[in-house]
C-alpha atoms as a printed R data frame, in Angstrom:
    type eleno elety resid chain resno       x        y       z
1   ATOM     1    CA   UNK     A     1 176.975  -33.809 153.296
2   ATOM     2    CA   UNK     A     2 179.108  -32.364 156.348
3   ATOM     3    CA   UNK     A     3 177.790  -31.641 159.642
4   ATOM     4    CA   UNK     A     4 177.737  -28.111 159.136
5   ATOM     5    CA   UNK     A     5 175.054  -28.204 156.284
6   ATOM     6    CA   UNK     A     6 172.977  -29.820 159.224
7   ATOM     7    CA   UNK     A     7 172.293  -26.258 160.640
8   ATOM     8    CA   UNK     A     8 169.036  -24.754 160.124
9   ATOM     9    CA   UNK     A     9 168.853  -22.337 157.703
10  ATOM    10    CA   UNK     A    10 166.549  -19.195 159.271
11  ATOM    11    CA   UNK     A    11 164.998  -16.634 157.966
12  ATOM    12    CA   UNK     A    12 164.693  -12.687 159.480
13  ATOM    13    CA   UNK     A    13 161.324  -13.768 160.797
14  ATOM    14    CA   UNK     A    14 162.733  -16.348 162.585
15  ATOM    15    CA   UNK     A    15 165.084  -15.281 164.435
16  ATOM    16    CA   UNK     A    16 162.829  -12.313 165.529
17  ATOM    17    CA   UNK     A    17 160.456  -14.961 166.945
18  ATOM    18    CA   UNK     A    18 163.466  -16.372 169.017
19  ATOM    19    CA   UNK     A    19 164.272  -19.836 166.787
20  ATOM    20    CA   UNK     A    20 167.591  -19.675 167.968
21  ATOM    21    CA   UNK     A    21 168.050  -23.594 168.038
22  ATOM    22    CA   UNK     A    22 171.934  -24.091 167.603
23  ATOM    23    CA   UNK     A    23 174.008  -26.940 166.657
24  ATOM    24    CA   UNK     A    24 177.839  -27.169 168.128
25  ATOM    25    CA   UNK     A    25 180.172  -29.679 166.315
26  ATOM    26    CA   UNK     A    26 184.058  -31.122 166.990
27  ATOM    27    CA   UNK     A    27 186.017  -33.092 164.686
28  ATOM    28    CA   UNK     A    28 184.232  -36.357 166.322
29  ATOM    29    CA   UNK     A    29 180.561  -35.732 166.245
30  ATOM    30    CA   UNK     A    30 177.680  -33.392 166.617
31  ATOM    31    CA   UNK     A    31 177.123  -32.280 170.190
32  ATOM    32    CA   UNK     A    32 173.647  -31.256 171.126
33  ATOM    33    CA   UNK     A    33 172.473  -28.262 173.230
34  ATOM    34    CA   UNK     A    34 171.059  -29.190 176.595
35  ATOM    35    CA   UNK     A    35 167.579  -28.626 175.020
36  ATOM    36    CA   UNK     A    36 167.901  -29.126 170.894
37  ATOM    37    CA   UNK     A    37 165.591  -27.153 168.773
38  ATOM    38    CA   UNK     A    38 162.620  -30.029 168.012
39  ATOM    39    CA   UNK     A    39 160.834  -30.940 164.748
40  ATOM    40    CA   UNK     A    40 157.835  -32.941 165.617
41  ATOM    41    CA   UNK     A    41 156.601  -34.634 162.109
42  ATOM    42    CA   UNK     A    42 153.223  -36.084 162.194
43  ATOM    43    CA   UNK     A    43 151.944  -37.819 158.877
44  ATOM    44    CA   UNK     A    44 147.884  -36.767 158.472
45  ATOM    45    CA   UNK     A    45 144.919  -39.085 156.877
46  ATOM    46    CA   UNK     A    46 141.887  -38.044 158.223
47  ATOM    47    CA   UNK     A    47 142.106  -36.472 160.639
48  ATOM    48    CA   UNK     A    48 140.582  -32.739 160.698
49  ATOM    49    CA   UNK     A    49 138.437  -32.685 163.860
50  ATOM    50    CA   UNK     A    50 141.626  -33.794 165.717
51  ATOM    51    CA   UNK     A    51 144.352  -31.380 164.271
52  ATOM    52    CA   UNK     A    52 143.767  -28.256 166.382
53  ATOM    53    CA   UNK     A    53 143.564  -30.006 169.454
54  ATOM    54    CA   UNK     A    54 146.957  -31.544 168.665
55  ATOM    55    CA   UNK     A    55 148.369  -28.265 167.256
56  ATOM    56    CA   UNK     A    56 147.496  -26.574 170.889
57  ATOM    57    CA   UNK     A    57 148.624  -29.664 173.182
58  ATOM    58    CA   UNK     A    58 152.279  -29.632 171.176
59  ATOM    59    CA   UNK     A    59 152.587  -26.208 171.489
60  ATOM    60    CA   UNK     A    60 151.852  -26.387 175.069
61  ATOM    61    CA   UNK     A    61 154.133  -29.215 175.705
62  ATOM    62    CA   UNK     A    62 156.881  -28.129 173.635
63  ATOM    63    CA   UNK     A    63 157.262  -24.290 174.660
64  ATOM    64    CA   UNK     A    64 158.788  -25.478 177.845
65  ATOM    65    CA   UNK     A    65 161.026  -27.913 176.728
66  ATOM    66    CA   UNK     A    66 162.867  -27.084 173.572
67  ATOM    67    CA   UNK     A    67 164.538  -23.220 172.776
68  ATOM    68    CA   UNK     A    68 162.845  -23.733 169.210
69  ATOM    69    CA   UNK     A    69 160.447  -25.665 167.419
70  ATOM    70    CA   UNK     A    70 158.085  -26.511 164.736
71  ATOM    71    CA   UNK     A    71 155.611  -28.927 163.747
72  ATOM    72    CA   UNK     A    72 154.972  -30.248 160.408
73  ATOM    73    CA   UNK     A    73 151.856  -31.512 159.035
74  ATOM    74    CA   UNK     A    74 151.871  -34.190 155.734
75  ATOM    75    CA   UNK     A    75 148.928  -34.402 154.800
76  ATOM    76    CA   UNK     A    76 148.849  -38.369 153.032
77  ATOM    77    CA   UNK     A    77 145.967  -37.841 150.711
78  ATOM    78    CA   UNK     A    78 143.032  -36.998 152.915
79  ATOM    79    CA   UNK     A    79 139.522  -37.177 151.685
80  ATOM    80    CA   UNK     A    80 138.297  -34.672 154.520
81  ATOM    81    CA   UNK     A    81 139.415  -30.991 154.911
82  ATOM    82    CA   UNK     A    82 142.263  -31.921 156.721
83  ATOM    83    CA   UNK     A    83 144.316  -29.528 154.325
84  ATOM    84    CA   UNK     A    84 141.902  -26.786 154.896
85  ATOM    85    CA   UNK     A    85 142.493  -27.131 158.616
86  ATOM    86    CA   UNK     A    86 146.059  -27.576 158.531
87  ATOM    87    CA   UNK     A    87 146.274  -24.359 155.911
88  ATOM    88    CA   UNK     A    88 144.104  -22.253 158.657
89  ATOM    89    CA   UNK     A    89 146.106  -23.270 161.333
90  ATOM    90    CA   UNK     A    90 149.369  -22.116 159.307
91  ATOM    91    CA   UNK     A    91 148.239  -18.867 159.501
92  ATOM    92    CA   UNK     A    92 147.496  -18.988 163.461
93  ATOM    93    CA   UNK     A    93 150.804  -21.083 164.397
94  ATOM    94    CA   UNK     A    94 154.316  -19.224 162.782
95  ATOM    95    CA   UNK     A    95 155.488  -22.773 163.938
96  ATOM    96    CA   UNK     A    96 153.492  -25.157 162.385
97  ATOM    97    CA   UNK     A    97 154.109  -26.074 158.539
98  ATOM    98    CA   UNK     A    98 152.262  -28.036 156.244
99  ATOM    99    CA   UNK     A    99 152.535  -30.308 153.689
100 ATOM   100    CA   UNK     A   100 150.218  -31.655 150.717
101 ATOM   101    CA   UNK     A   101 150.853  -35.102 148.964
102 ATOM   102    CA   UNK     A   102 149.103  -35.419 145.458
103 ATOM   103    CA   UNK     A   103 147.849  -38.892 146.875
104 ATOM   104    CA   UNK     A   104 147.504  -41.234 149.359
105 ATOM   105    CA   UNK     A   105 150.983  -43.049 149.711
106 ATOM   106    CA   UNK     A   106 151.188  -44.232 153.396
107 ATOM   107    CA   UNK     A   107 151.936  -43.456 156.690
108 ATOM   108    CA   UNK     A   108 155.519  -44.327 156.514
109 ATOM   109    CA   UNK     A   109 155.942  -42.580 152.549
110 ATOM   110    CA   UNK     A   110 154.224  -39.480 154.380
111 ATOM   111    CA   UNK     A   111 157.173  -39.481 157.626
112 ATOM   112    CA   UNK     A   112 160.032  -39.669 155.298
113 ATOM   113    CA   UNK     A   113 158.799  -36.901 153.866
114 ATOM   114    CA   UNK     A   114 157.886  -34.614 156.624
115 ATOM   115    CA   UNK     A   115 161.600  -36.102 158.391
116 ATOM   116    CA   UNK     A   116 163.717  -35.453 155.131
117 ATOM   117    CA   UNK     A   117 161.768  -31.173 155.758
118 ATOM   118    CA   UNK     A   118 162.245  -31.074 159.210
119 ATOM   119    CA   UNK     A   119 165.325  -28.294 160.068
120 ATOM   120    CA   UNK     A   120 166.201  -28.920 163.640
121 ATOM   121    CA   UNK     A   121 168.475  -31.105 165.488
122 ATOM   122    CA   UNK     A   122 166.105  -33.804 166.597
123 ATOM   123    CA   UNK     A   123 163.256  -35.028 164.860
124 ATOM   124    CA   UNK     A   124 159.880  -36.169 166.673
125 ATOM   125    CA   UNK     A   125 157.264  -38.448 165.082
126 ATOM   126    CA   UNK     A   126 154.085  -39.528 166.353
127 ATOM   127    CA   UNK     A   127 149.994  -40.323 165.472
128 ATOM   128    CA   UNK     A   128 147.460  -37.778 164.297
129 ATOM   129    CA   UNK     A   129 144.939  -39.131 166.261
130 ATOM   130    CA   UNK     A   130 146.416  -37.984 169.852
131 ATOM   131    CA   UNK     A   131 146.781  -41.718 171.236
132 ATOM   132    CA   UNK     A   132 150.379  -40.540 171.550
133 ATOM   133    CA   UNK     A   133 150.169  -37.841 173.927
134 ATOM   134    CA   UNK     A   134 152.222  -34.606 173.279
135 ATOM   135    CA   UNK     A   135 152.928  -34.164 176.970
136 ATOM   136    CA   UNK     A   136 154.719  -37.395 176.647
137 ATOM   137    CA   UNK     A   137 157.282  -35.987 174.359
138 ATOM   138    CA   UNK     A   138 159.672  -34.517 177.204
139 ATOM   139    CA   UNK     A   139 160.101  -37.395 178.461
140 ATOM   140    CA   UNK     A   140 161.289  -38.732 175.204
141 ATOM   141    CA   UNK     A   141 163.549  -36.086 174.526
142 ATOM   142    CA   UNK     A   142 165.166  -36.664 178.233
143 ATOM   143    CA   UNK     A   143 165.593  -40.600 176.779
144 ATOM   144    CA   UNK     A   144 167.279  -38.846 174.138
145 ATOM   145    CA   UNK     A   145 169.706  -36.719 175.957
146 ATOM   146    CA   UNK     A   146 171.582  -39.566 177.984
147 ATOM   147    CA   UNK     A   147 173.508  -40.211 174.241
148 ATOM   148    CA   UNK     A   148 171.088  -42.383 172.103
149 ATOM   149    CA   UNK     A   149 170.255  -41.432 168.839
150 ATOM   150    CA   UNK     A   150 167.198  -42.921 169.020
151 ATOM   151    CA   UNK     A   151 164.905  -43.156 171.374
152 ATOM   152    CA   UNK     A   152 160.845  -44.771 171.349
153 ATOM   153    CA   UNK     A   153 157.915  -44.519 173.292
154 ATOM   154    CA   UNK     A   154 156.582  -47.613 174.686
155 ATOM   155    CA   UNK     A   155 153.148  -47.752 175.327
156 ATOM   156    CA   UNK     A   156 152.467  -48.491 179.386
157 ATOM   157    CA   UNK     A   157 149.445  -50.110 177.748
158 ATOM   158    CA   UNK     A   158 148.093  -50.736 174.337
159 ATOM   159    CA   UNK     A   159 145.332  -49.604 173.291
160 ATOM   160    CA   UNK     A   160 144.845  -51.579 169.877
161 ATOM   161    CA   UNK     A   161 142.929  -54.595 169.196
162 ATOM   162    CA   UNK     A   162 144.213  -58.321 168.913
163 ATOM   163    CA   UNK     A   163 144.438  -58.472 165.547
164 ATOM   164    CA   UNK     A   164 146.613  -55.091 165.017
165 ATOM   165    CA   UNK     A   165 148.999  -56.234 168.067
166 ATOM   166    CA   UNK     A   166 149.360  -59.594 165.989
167 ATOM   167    CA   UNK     A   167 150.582  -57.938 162.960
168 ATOM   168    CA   UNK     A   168 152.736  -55.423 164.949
169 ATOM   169    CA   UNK     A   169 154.619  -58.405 166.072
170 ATOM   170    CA   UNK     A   170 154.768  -60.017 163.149
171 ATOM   171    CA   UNK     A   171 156.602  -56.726 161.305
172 ATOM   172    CA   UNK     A   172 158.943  -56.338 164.160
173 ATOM   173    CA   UNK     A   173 159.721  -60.219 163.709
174 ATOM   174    CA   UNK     A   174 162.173  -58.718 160.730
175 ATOM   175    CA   UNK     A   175 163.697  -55.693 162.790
176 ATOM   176    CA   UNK     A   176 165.548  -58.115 165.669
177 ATOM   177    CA   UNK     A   177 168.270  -58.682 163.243
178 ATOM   178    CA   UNK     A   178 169.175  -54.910 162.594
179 ATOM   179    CA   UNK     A   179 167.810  -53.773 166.387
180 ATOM   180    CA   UNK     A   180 168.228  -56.268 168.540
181 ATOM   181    CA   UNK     A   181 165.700  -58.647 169.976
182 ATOM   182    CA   UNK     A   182 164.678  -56.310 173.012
183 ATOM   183    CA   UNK     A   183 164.802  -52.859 171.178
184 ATOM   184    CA   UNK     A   184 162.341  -54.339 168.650
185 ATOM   185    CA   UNK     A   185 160.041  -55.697 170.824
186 ATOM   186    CA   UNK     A   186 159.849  -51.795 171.813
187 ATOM   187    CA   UNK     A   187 159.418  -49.945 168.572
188 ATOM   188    CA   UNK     A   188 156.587  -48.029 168.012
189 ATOM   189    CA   UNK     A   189 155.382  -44.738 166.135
190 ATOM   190    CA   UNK     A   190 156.305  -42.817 168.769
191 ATOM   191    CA   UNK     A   191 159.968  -42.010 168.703
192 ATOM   192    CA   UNK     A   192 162.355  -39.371 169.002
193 ATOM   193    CA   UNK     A   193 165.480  -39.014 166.676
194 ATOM   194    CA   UNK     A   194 168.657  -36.932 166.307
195 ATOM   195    CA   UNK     A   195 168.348  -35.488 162.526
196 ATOM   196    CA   UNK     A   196 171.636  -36.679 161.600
197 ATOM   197    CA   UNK     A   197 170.735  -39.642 161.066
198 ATOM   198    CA   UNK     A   198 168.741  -38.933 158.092
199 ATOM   199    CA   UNK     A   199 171.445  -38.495 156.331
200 ATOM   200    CA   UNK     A   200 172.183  -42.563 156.031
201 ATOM   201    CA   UNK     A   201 169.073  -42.624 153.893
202 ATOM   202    CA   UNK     A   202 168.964  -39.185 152.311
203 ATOM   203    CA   UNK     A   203 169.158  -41.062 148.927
204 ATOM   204    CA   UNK     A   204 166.946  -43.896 149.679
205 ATOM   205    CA   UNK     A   205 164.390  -43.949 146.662
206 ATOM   206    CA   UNK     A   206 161.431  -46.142 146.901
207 ATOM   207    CA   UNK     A   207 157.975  -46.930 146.761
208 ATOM   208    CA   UNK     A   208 158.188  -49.151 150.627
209 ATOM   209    CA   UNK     A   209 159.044  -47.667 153.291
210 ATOM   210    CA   UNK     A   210 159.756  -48.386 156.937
211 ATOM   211    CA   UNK     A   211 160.875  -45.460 158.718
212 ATOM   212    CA   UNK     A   212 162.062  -48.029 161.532
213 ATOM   213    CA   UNK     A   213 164.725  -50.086 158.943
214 ATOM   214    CA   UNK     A   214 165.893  -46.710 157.672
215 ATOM   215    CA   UNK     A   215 166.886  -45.693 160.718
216 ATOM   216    CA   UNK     A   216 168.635  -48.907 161.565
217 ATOM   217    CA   UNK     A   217 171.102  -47.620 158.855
218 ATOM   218    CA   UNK     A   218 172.432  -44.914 160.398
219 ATOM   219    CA   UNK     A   219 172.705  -45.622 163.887
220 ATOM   220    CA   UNK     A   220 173.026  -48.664 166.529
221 ATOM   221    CA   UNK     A   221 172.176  -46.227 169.131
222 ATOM   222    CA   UNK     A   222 168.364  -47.049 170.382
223 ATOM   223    CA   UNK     A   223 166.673  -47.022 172.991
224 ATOM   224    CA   UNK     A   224 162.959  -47.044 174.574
225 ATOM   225    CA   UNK     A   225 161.325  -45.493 177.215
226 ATOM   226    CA   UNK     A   226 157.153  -46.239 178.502
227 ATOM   227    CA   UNK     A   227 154.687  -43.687 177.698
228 ATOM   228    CA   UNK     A   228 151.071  -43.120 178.566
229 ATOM   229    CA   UNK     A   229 148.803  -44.071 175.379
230 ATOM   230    CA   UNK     A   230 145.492  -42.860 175.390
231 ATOM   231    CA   UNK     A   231 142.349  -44.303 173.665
232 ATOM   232    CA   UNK     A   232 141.306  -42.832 170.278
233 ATOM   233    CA   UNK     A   233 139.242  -39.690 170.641
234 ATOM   234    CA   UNK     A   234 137.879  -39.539 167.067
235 ATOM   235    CA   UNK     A   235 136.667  -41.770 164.721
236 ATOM   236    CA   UNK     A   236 138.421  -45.797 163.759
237 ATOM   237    CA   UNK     A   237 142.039  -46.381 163.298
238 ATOM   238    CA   UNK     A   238 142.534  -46.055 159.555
239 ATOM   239    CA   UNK     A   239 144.337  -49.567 159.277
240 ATOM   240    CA   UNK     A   240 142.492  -52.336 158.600
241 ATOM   241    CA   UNK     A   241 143.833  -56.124 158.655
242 ATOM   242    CA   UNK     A   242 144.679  -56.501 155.216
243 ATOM   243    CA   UNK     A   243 147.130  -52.768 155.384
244 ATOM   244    CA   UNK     A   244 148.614  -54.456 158.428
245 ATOM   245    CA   UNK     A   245 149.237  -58.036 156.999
246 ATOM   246    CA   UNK     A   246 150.576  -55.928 153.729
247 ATOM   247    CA   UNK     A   247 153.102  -53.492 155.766
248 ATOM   248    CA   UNK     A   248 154.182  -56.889 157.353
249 ATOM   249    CA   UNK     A   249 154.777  -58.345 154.316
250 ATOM   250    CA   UNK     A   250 156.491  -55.495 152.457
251 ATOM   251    CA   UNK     A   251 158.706  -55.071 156.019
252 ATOM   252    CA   UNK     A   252 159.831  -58.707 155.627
253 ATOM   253    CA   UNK     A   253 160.299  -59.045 151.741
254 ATOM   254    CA   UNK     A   254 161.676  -55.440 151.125
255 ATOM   255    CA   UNK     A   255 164.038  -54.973 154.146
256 ATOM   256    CA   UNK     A   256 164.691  -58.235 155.761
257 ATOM   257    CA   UNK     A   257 166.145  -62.054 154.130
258 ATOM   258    CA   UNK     A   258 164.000  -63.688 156.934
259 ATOM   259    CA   UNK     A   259 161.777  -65.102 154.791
260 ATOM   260    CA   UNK     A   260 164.291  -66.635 152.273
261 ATOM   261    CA   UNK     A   261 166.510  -67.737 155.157
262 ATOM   262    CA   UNK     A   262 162.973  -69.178 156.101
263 ATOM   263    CA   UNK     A   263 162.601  -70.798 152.481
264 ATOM   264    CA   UNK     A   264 166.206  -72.384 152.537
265 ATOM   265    CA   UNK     A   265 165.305  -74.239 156.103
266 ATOM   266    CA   UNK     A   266 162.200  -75.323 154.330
267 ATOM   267    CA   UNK     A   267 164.191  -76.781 151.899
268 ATOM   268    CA   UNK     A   268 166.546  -78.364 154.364
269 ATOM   269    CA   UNK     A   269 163.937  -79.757 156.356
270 ATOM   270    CA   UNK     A   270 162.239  -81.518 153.540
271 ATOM   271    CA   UNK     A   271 165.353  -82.959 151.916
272 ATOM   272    CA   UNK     A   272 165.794  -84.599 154.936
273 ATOM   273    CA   UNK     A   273 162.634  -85.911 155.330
274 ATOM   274    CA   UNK     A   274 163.038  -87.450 151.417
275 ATOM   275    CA   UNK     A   275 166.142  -89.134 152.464
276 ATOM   276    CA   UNK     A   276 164.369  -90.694 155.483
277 ATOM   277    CA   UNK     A   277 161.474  -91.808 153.073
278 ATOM   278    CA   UNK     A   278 164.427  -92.955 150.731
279 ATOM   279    CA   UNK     A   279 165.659  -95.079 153.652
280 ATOM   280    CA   UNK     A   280 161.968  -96.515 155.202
281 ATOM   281    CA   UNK     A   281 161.487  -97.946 150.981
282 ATOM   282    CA   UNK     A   282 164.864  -99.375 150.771
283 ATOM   283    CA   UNK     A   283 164.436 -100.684 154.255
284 ATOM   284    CA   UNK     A   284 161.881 -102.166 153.827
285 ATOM   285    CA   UNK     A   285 161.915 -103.991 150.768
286 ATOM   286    CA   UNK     A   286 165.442 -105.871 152.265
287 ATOM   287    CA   UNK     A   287 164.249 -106.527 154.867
288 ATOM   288    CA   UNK     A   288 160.231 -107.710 154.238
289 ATOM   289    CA   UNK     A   289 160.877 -108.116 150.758
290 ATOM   290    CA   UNK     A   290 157.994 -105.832 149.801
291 ATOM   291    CA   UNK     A   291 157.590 -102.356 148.859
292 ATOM   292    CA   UNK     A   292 155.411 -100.098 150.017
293 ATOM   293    CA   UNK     A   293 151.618  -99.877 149.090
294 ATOM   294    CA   UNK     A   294 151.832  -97.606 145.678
295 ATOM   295    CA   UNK     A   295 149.252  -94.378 145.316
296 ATOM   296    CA   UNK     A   296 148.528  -93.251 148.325
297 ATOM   297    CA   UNK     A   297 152.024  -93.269 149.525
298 ATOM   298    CA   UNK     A   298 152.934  -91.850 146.441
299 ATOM   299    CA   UNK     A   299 150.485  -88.996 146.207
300 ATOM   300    CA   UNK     A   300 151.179  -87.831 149.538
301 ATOM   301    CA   UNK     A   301 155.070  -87.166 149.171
302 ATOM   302    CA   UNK     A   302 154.445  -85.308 145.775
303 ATOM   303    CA   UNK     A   303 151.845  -82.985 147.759
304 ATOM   304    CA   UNK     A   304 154.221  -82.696 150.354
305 ATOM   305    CA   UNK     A   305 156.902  -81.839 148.351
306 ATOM   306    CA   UNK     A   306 155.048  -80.017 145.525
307 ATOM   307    CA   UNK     A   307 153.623  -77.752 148.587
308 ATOM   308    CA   UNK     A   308 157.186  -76.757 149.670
309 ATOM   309    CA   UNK     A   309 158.315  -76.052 145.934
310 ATOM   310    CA   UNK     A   310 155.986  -73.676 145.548
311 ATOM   311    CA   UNK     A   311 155.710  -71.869 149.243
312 ATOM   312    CA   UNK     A   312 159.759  -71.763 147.970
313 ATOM   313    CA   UNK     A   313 158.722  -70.024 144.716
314 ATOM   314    CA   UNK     A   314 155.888  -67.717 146.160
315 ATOM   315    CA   UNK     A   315 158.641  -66.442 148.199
316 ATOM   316    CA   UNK     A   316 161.111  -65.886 145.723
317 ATOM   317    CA   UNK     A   317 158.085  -64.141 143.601
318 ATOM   318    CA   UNK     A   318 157.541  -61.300 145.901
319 ATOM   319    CA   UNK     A   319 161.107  -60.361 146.077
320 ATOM   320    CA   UNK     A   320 160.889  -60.448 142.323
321 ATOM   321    CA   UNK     A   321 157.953  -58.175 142.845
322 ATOM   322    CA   UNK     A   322 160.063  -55.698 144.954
323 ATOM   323    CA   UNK     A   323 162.690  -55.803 142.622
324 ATOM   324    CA   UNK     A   324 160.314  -55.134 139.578
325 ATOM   325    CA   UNK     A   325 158.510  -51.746 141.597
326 ATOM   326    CA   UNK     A   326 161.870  -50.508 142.515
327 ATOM   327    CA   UNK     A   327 163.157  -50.473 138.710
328 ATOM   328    CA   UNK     A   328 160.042  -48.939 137.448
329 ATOM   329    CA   UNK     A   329 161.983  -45.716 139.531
330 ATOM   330    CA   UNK     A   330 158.018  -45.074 141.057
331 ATOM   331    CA   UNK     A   331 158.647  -42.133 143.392
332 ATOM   332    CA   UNK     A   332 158.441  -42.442 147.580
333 ATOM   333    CA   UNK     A   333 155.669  -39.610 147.796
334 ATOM   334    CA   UNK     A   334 155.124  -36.319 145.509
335 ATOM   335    CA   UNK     A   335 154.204  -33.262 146.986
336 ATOM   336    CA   UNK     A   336 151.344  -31.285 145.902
337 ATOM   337    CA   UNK     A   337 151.785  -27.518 147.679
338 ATOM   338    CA   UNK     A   338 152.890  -26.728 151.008
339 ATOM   339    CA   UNK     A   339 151.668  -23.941 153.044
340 ATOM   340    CA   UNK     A   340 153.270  -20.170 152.163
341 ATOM   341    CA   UNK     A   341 155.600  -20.387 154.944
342 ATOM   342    CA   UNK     A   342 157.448  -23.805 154.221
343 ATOM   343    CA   UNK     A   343 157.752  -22.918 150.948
344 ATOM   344    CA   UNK     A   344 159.426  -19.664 152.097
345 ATOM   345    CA   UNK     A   345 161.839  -21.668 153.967
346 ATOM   346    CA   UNK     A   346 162.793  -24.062 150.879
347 ATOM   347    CA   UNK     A   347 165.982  -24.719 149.747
């Protein structure tokens, strides 16, 4: 794809509203507008007594700061009337689309979606549950505009229990080899992107995803600036310890070789400690004439050993796994209906 099919396609309707977001190109690379036309993607679970708030804030936040934008609503298999609300508020925002998976496939199956039908230069995703403020996005897009391609929101101060900040660091454990050790330590759901760089996963076909690794294939480019995180104004956070321990996983098995780098110095580490054991028995029967006392000795090298076989194995297994899901072809998300003015605007 050239950089020219990057341009918005726009309807009559449009442009009579004033989306007049423009993209101006050289042989070298896309240069943006002092103010780029914004997509702000927000993946929904959940979430209806908060979506007209956020719907007003955005639009609030946004008029000032961007020539054009729109925000677009993927709904990830709600069991409230999310889609109900995000239908009405269709029909009250001309910029605000919406989008209805057939299930519930995950928060980061649900961005790649709403990213891959975003149609403006940069690309904004965030929370439905207003922790990340909309006021805050300015300042991201102003991170943005000094020449990154990426750009995230640190929170000033989290707002998540132990246990979630635990398994946060854990996932971005396997992003310091594709970010960098200090841009990882920043990521975050809050982030800011130019849409180009989409187009380095545009086929990527999948049931795991992690918007943050996809990225890293495009672009070197990132950056992070603090944000103000509020506390949740509705309801629990929708992940519980067992979705965060399996996002870490599937981060680390279906993006990263950490753990099998892990495995090999495993390995390494106990081969070495065989040869010393090799060494202490020879030792010692030349020198005391005696070898050492039989079972218990005996018993506890096999466990040892036997232990670090199969932690080896387990970790080989769920690689095996990954492969396995990705040859059964099982699709990243499918969408259900969309709301009568995104599917207007499809391709």
């Amino acid at each position: 794809m050239n950089a020219r099919a990057r341009t918005p396609t726009l309807t009559r309707s449009d442009i009579q509203q004033g989306w007049t977001g423009k993209v101006g190109m050289d042989t070298e690379r896309v240069h943006f507008t002092a103010r780029p036309a914004v997509s702000v993607v927000v993946p929904v679970y959940n979430s209806q007594d908060v979506l007209p708030d956020l719907a007003n804030r955005l639009g609030l936040a946004l008029s000032n700061a961007a020539p054009a934008f729109e925000l677009v609503l993927v709904n990830d298999g709600s069991r409230d009337r999310s889609w109900d609300v995000i239908a009405h508020l269709a029909t009250i925002h001309p910029w605000l689309r919406g989008i209805n998976l057939t299930r519930n496939y995950g928060q980061h199956n649900a961005l790649l979606c709403g990213v891959r039908a975003a149609r403006y230069e940069v690309v904004v995703t965030m929370d439905d549950d207003l922790q990340h403020p909309p006021e805050e996005v300015p300042r991201l897009l102003a991170k943005l505009a000094e020449g990154h391609d990426v750009v995230y929101g640190t929170p000033q101060e989290e707002q998540h229990s132990w246990w979630r900040g635990l398994a946060s660091r854990v996932t971005k454990l396997a992003l310091q080899s594709a970010m960098g050790t200090e841009t990882a330590r920043k990521v975050s759901a809050f982030r800011a992107f130019r849409s180009r760089v989409r187009e380095a996963f545009a086929a990527y076909s999948g049931p795991f995803v992690s918007i943050d690794v996809l990225l890293t294939w495009g672009t070197t480019r990132f950056a992070a600036t603090p944000v103000r995180h509020d506390p949740r104004q509705f309801g629990a956070s929708h992940y519980t310890l067992r979705k965060l321990v399996t996002h870490a996983l599937n981060m680390m098995t279906g993006f990263s070789t950490l753990p099998l780098q892990f495995a090999s110095l495993v390995g390494f580490a106990f081969t070495l400690f065989g040869v010393g054991v090799l060494v202490y028995v020879v030792g010692r029967y030349m020198v005391q004439g005696t070898s050492v006392a039989g079972f218990p000795f005996l018993a506890s090298v096999i466990a040892i050993f036997s232990g670090a076989q199969l932690f080896a194995l387990g970790i080989i297994g769920e690689y095996l796994a990954r492969m396995h899901f990705r040859m059964m072809e099982r699709p990243t998300y499918t969408v259900h209906s969309t709301t009568p003015a995104l599917a207007q605007l499809s391709p």
